[in-house]
VEXDREN-2710 file (C-alpha; in Angstrom, 1 decimal):
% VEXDREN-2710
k/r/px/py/pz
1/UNK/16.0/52.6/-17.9
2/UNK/17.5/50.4/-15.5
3/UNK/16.7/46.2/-15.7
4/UNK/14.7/46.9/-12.4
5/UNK/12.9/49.5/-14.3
6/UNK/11.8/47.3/-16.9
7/UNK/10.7/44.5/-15.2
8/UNK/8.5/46.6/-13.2
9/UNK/7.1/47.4/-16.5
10/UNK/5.8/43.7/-16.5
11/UNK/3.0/42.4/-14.7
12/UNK/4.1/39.0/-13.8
13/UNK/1.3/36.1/-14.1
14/UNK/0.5/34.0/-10.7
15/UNK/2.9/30.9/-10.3
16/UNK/-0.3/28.2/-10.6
17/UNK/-0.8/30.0/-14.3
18/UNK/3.2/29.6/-15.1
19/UNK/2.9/25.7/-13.7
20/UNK/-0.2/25.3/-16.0
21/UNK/2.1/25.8/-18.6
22/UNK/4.2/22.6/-17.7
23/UNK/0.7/20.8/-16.9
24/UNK/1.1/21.0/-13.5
25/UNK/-1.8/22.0/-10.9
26/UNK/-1.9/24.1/-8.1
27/UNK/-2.0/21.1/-5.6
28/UNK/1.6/20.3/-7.2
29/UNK/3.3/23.8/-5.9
30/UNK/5.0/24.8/-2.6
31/UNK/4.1/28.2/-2.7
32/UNK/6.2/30.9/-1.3
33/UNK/4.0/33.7/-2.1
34/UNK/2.1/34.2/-5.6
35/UNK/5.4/34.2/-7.8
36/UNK/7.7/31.8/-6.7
37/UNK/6.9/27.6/-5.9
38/UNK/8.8/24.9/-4.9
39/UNK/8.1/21.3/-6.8
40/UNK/8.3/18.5/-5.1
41/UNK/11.1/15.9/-5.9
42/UNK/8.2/13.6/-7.1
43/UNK/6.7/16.0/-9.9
44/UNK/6.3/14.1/-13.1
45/UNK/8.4/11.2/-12.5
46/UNK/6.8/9.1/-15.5
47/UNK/6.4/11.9/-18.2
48/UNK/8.9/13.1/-21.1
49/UNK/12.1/13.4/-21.5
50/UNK/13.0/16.6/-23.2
51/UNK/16.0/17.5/-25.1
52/UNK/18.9/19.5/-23.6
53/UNK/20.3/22.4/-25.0
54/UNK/23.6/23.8/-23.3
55/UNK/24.5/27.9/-23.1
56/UNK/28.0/28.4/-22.9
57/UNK/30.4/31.0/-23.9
58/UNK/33.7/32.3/-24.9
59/UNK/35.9/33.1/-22.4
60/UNK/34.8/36.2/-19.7
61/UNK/35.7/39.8/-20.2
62/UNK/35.4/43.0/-18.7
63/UNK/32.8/43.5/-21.3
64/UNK/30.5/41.1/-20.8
65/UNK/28.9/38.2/-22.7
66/UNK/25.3/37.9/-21.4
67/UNK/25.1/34.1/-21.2
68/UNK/22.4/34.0/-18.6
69/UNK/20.7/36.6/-20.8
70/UNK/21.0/34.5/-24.2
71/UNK/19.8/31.6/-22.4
72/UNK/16.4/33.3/-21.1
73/UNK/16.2/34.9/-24.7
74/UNK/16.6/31.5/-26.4
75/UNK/13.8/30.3/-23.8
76/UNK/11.4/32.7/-24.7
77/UNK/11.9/32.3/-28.7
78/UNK/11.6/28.5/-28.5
79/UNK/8.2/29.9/-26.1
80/UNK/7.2/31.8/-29.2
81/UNK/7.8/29.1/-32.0
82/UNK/5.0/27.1/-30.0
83/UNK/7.8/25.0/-28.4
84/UNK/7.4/23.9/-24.9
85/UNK/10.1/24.8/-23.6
86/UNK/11.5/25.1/-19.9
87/UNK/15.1/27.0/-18.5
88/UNK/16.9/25.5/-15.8
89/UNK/19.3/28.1/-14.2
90/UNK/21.7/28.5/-11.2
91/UNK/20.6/30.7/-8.5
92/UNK/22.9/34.0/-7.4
93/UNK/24.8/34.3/-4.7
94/UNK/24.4/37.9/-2.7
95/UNK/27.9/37.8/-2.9
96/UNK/28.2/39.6/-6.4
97/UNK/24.8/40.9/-5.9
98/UNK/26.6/43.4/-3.5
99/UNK/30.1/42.7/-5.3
100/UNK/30.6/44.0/-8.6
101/UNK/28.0/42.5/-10.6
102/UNK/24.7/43.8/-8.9
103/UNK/22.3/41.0/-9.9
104/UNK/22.0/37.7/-12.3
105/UNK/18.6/37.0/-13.6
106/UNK/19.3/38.2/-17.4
107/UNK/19.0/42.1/-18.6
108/UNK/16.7/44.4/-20.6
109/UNK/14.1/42.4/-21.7
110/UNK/14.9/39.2/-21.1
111/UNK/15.0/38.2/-17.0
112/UNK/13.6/36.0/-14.7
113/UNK/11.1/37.6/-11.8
114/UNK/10.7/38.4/-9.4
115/UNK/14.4/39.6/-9.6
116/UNK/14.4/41.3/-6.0
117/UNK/13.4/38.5/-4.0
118/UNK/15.9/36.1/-6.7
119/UNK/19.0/38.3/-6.0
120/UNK/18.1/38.6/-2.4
121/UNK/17.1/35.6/-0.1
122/UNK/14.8/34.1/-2.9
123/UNK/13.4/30.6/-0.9
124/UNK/16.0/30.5/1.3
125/UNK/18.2/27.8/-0.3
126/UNK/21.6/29.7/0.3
127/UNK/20.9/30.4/3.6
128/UNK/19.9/26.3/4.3
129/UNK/23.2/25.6/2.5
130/UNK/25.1/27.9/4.7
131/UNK/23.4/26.8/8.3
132/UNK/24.0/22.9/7.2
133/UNK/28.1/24.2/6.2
134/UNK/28.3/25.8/9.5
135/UNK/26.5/23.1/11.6
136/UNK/29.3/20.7/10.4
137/UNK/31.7/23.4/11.8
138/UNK/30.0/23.8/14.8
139/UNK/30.1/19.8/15.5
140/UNK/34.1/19.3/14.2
141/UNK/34.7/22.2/17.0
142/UNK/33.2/20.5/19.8
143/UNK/34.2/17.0/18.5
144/UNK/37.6/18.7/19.5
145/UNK/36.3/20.3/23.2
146/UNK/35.5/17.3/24.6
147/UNK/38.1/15.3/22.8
148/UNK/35.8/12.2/21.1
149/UNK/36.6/9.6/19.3
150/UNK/38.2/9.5/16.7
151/UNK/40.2/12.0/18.3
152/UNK/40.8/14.9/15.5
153/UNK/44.2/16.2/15.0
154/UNK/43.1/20.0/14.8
155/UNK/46.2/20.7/12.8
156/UNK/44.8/18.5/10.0
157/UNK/41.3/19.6/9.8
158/UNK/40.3/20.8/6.0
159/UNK/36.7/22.0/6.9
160/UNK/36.3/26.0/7.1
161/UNK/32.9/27.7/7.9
162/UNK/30.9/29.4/5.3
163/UNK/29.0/32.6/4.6
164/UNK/26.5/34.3/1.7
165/UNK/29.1/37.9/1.4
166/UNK/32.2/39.0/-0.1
167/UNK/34.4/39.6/2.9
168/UNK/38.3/39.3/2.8
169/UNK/38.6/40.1/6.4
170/UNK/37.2/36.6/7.0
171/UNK/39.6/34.5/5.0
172/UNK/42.0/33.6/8.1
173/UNK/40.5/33.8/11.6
174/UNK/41.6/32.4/14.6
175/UNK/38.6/30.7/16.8
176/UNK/38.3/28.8/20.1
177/UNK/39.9/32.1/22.3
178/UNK/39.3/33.0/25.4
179/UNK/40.4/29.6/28.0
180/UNK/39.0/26.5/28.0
181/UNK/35.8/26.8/28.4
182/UNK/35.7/28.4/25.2
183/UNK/36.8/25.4/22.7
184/UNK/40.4/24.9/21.7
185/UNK/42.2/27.7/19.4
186/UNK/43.3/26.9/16.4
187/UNK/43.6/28.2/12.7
188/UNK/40.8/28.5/10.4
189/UNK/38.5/31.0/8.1
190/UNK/35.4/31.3/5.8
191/UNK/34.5/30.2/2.1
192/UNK/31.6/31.5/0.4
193/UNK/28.7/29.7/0.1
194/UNK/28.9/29.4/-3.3
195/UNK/32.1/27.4/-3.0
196/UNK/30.8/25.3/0.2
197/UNK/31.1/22.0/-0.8
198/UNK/27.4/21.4/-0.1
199/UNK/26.7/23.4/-2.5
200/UNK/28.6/21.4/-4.6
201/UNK/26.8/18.4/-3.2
202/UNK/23.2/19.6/-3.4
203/UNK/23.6/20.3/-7.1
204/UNK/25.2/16.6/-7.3
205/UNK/22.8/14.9/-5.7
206/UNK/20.1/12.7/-6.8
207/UNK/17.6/12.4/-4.6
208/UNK/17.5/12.8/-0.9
209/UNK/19.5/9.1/0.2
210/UNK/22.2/10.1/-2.1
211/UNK/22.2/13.5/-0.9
212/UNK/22.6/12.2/3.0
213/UNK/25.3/9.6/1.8
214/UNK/27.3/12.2/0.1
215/UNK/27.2/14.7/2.9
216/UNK/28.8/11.7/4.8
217/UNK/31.0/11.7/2.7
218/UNK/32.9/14.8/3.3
219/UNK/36.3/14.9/4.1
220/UNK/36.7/16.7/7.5
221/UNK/40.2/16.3/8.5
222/UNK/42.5/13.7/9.5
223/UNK/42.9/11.9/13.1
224/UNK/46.5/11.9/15.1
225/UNK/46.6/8.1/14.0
226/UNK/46.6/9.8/10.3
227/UNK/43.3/8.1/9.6
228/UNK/41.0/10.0/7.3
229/UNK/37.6/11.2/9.5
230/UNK/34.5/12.2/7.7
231/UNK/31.4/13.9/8.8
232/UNK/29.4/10.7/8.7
233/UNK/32.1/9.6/11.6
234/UNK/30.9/13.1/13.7
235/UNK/27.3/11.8/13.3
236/UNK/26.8/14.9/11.6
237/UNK/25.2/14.3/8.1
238/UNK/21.5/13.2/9.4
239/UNK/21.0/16.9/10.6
240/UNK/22.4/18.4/7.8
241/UNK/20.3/16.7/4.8
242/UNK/17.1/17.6/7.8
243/UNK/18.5/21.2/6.9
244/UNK/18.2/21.1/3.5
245/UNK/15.0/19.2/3.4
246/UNK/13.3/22.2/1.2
247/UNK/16.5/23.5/-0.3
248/UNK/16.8/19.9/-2.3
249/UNK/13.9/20.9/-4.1
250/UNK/13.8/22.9/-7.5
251/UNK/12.1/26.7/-7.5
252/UNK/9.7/27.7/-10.2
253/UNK/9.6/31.2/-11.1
254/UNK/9.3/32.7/-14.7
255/UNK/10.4/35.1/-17.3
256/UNK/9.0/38.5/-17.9
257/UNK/7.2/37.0/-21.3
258/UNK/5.5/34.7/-18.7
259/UNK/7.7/31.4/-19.3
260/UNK/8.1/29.3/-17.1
261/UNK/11.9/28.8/-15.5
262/UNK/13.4/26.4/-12.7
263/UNK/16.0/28.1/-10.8
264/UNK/18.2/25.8/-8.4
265/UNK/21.6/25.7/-7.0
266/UNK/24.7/28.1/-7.4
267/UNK/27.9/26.7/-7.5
268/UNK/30.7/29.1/-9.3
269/UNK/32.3/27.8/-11.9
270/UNK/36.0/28.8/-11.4
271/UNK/36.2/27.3/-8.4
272/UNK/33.2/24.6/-8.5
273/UNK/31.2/22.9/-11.4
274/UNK/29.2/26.1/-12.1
275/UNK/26.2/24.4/-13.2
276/UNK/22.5/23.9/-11.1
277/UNK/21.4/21.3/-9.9
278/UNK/21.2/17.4/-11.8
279/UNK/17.9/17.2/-9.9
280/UNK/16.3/20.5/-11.8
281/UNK/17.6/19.4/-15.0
282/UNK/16.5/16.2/-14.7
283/UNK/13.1/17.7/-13.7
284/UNK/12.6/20.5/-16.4
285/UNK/13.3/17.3/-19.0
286/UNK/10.5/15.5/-17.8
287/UNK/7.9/18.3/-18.0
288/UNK/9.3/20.4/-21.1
289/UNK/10.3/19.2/-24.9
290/UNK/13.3/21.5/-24.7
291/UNK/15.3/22.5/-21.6
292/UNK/17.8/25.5/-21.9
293/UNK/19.9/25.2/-19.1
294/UNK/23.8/27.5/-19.2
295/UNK/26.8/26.6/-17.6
296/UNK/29.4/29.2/-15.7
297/UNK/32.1/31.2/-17.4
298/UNK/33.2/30.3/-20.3
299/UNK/33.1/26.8/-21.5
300/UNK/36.9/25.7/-20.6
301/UNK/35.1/26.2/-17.3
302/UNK/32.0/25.5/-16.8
303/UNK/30.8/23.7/-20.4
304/UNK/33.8/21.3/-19.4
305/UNK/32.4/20.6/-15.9
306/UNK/28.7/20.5/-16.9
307/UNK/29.6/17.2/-19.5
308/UNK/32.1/15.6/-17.6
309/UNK/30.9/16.0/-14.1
310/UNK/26.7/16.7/-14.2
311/UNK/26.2/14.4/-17.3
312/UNK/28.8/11.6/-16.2
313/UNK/26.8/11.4/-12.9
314/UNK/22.9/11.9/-14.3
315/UNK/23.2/10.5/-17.3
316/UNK/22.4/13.4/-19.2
317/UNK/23.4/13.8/-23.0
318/UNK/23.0/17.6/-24.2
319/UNK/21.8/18.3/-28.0
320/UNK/24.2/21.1/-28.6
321/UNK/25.7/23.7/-27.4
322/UNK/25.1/27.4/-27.7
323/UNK/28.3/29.8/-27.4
324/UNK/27.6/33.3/-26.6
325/UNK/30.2/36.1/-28.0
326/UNK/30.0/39.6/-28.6
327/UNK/31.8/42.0/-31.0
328/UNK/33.2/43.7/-28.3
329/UNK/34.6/40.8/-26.2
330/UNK/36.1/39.5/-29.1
331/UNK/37.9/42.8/-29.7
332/UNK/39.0/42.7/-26.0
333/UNK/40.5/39.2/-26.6
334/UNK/42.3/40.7/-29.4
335/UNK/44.3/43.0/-27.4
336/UNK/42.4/46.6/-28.1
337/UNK/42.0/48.6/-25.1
338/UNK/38.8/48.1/-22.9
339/UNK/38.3/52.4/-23.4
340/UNK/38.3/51.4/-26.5
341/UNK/35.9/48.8/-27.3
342/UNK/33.1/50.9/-29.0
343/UNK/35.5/52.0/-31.7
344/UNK/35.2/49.8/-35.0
345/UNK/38.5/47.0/-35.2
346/UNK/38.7/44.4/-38.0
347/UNK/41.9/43.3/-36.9
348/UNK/41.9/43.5/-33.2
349/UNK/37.9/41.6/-33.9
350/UNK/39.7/38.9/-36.2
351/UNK/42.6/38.2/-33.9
352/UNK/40.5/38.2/-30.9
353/UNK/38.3/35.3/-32.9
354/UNK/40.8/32.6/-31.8
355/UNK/39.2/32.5/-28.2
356/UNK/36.2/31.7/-29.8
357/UNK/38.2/29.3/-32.4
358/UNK/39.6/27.3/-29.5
359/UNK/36.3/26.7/-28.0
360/UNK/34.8/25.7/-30.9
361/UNK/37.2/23.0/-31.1
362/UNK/36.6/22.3/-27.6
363/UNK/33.0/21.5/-28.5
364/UNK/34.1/19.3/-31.2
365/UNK/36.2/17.3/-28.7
366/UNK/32.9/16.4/-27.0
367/UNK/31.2/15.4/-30.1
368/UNK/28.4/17.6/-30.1
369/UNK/27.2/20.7/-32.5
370/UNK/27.7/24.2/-32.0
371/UNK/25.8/27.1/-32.5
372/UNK/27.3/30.7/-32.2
373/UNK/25.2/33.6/-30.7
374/UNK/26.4/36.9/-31.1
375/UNK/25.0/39.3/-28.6
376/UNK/24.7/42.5/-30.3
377/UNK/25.0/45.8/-28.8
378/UNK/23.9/49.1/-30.3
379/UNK/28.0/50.5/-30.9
380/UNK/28.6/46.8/-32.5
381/UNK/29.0/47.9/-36.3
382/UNK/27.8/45.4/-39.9
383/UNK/31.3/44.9/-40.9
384/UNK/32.3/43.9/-37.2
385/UNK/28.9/41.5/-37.5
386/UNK/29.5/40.2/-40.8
387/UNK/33.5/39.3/-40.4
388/UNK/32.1/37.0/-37.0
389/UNK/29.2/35.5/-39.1
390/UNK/31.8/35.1/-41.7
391/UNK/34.4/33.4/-40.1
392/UNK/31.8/30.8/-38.1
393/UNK/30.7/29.7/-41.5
394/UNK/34.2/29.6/-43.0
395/UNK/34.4/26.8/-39.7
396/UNK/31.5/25.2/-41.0
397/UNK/29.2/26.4/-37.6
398/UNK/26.3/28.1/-37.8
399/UNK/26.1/31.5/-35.9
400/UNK/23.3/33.9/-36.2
401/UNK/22.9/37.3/-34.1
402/UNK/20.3/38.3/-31.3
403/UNK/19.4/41.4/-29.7
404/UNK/17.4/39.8/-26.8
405/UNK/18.2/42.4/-24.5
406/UNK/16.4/45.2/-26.4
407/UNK/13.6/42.8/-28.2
408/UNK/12.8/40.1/-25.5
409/UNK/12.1/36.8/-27.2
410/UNK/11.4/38.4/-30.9
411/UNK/15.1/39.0/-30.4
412/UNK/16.0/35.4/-30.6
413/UNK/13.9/34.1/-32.6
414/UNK/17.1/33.2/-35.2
415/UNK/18.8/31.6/-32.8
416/UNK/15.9/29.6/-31.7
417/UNK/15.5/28.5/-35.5
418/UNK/19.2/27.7/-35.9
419/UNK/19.1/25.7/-32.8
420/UNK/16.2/23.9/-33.7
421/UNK/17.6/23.4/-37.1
422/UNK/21.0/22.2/-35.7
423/UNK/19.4/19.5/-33.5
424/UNK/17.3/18.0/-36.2
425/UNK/20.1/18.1/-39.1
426/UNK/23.4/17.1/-36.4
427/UNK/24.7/13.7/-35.7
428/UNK/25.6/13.9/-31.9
429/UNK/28.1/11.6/-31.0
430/UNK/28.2/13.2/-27.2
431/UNK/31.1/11.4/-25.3
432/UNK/33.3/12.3/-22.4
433/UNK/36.7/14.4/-22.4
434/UNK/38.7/11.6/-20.5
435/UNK/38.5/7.9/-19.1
436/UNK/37.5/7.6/-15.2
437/UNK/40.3/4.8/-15.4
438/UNK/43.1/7.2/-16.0
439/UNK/45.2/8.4/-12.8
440/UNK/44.6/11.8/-11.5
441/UNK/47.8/13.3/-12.8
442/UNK/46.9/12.1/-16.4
443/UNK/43.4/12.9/-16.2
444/UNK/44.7/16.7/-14.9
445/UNK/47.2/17.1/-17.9
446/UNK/44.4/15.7/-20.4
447/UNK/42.7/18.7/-19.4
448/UNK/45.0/21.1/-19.3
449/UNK/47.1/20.4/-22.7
450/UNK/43.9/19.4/-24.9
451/UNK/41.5/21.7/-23.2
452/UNK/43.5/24.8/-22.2
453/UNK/46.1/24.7/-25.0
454/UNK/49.0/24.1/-22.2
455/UNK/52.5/22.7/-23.4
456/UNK/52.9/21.1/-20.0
457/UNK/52.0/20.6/-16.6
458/UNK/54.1/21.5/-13.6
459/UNK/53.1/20.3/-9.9
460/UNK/54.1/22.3/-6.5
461/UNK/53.1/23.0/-3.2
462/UNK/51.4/20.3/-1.7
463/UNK/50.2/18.8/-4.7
464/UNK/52.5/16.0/-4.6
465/UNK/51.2/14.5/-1.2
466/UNK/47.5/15.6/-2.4
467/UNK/48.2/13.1/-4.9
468/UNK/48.9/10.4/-2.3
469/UNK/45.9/11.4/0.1
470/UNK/43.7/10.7/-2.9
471/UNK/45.1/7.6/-4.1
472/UNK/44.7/6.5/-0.5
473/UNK/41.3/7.1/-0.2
474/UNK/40.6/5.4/-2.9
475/UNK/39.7/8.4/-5.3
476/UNK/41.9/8.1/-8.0
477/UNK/39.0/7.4/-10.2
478/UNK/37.5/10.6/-9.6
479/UNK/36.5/13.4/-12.1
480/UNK/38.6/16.7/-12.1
481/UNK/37.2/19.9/-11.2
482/UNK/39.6/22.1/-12.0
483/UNK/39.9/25.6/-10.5
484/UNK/41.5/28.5/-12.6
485/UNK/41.0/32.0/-13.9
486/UNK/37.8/32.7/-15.9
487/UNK/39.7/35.5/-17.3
488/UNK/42.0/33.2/-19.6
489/UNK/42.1/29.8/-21.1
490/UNK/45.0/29.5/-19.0
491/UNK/45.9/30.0/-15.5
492/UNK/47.5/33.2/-16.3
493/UNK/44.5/35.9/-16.3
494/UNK/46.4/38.3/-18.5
495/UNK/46.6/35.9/-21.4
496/UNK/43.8/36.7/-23.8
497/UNK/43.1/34.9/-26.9
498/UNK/44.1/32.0/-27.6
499/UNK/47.5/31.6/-25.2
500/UNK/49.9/28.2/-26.5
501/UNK/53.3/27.2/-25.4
502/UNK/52.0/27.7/-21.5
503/UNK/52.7/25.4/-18.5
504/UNK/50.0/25.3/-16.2
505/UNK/50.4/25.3/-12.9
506/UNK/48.7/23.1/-9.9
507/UNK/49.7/24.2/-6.3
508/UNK/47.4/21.7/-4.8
509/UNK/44.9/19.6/-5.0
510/UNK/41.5/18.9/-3.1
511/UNK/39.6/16.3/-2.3
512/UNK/36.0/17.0/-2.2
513/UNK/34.9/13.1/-1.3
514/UNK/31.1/14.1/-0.8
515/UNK/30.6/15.9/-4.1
516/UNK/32.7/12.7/-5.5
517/UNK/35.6/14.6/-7.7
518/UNK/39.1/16.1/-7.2
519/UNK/39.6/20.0/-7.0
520/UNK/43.5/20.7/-8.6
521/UNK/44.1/24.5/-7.5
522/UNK/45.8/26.5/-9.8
523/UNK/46.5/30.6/-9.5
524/UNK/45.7/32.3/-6.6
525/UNK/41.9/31.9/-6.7
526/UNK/40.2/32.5/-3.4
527/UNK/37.1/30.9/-2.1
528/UNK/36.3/34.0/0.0
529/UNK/35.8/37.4/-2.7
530/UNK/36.8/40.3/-1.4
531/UNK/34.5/43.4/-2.3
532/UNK/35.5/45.8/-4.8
533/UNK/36.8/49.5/-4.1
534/UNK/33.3/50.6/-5.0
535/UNK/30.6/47.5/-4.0
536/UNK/27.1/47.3/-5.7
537/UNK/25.9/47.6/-2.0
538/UNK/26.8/51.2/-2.1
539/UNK/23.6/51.9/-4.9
540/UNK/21.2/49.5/-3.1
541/UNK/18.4/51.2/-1.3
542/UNK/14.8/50.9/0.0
543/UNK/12.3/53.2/0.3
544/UNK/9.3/53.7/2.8
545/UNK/7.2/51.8/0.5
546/UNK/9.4/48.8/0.5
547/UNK/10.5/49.4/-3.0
548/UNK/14.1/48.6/-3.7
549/UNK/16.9/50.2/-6.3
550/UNK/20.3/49.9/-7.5
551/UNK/20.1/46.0/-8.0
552/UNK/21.1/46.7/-11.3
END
């Protein structure tokens, strides 16, 4: 059976019955139909504060991982201890809904419903985050028709426009064509929405003045006096927070088991923080005794970005964190062939272990715990099993295995145990990667050497005058979000394992003033996917009763 065909096996309870489980009342909901609410930014200001649990996971193969999956099975367990407990995910974007991935709300039996309207339009926060992107584009262009002040030098301006879809075509466009009356040409293209910078905002935000103030904030271009001109300076930021007056606010939906899960924001985490929202976390740890929230990619990526970033800013402090891993991702890692994954490998499973070793250590540099998951899947063999479990406890971390995907909840129910266990026997010493204090370059190679494993850092294209644009707009105290591969620890995707002895390379380096950190580029990571040979959209349908297939 397909995931679609198993949560149609489920009959989902009303969204007032999942809100009663966070004792909240009907009178507290947005609805948008009987599964899915919004909550208001004012639910349960005064009430708990919960403890954090973190989902990351080794770095991304071909194979798969099944973070999101892990973390909705971890929910559930911690549901069936008698826990309360609350997940706090990141919304998907349509663009690897009808890319290569086909969905994101968990698998088997462990998701979050309703998973049609999720992976489609959902409550419409992508499609707010999109209109508010593309009013902003809309306003630079006709800043430049009618020539206002501060007159824009169009050969400066950094601000693209943005849409929800893979589409390469769209990368470089020229707009403005066809005389004057039709605005003045010039040179631009399209980012995903995903990797909007409002997206990146929203999920950065605190409330809704901060979320205004940092939409101000953004960096639009440059004027022909070389002064730096920012949407606040187009007027432009008051009609854009009035455009994502509903998107600010989290969406309850809930797992098939009937728990109840926040879903909000969607940055990716290559290329953006790859966590949700500070204002859903901060939420679900008011109304829940244990939030599972899970952070993009692998945790060079994402984990990274979720601690120094989201908790620097919200003053969050996470418990642990849970690293998902599978047999056959470790093989992967290891070198064996991707045809060949299924076949049993000690040695190509033990040598792919030092990805997981290096994140591990990664973990430690944060001062918190770490508990290893190991996803099983039915080809996965005991010796394969044992030699992970093994090697964990040889590193003094605990690691346990779960088969959430075939069991739901009942799957998990070690891992919940082991995470419970971890939090109540672990010191956490939780501090930050790097000093705010440190100069950009410094605060890149800290990253890069400690983090990654790289022997150096080299600096090209226009990183060098990047560096000057920041320091003059007084940002060299930023955080770094860096953006790299998902494929590799490095910035070379073809490295597996545990790469050393690499430089690391930063073409460039953006300046993302309204989300309030630095972007260093590295590889040749595009903001604008392209589809794949064969696109999910190809096994998408709909039939006369409305009923859709193929979304996974």
């Amino acid at each position: 059976m397909t995931d679609l065909d198993i949560a149609r096996q489920y009959e989902p309870e009303t969204i007032d019955q999942i809100a009663a489980k966070l004792n909240l009342k009907a009178e507290d909901l947005e609805f948008y139909g009987k599964y899915k609410a919004k909550l208001p930014l004012d639910t349960a200001r005064e009430a708990k504060q919960g403890k954090l649990i973190l989902v990351s996971a080794i770095s991304p193969t071909p194979a798969g991982e099944g973070k999101t999956t892990m973390s909705i099975g971890l929910h559930d367990a911690l549901s069936k201890k008698g826990k309360q407990s609350l997940a706090v995910l990141r919304e998907p974007s349509l663009g690897p809904v009808f890319g290569i991935k086909g969905g994101a709300t968990g698998g088997g039996h462990v998701q979050v419903v309703p998973m049609e309207d999720i992976n489609l339009h959902f409550t419409g926060d992508f499609a707010a985050i999109e209109s508010a992107h593309n009013l902003l584009s809309a306003m630079i262009d006709n800043h430049l028709h009618f020539n206002l002040e501060p007159r824009l030098d169009p050969r400066t301006i950094l601000w693209k426009r943005a849409m929800d879809l893979n589409d390469r075509a769209l990368r470089n466009i020229n707009v403005g064509l066809g005389g004057r009356m039709h605005g003045m040409p010039r040179e631009t293209g399209f980012d995903i929405t995903a990797a909007s910078e409002i997206m990146a905002i929203l999920c950065m935000a605190l409330d809704r003045n901060d979320l205004k103030k940092r939409l101000g904030n953004i960096l639009v271009g440059y004027s022909f006096e070389r002064k730096p001109v920012f949407a606040k300076d187009l007027k432009a930021n008051g009609a854009m927070a009035a455009l994502l007056k509903d998107a600010i606010k989290p969406n309850l939906v809930q797992t098939l088991e009937g728990n109840p899960v926040l879903m909000h924001g969607g940055p990716f985490a290559n290329i953006a923080q790859g966590t949700n929202t500070i204002i859903a976390t901060q939420m679900g740890l008011r109304l829940a005794d244990y939030v599972v929230t899970e952070a993009g990619f692998g945790f060079d990526l994402g984990g990274e970005k979720f601690l120094d970033l989201k908790c620097r800013a919200a003053a969050l402090a996470p418990e642990l964190v849970v690293l998902v891993a599978t047999v056959r991702a470790l093989k992967y890692h290891g070198e064996q062939d991707l045809k060949e994954l299924q076949t049993e490998n000690i040695a190509a499973l033990k040598a792919g272990m030092s990805n997981l070793e290096k994140h591990l250590d990664n973990v430690k540099k944060f001062g918190l715990p770490a508990v290893v998951v190991l996803n099983r899947f039915p080809t996965d063999t005991e010796a394969e099993v044992e030699a992970v479990i093994a090697h964990c406890e040889s590193l003094g971390v605990r690691a346990v295995t779960s088969t959430a995907w075939a069991d739901g909840g009942a799957g998990s129910l070690d891992l919940a145990q082991a995470v419970l266990d971890t939090i109540e026997e672990r010191n956490n010493d939780f501090s930050f990667l790097y000093n705010l204090d440190l100069p950009v370059k410094d605060k890149i190679e800290l990253i890069a050497k400690e983090f990654y494993g790289a022997e150096k850092v080299a600096y090209g294209g226009t990183a060098a005058r990047d560096l000057k644009r920041i320091a003059e707009l007084g940002m060299d105290k930023a955080p770094i979000c860096i953006a790299k591969t998902q494929k590799s620890l490095s910035d070379n995707p073809s490295l597996k394992g545990r790469p050393e002895g690499f430089t690391f390379h930063v073409r460039g380096i953006e300046i993302a003033a309204g989300a309030g950190f630095v972007i260093p580029l590295s590889g040749d990571l595009m903001r604008m996917p392209g589809l794949p040979k064969a696109p999910a959209a190809q096994k998408i349908d709909i039939d006369s009763d409305g009923n859709i297939s193929g979304l996974f």
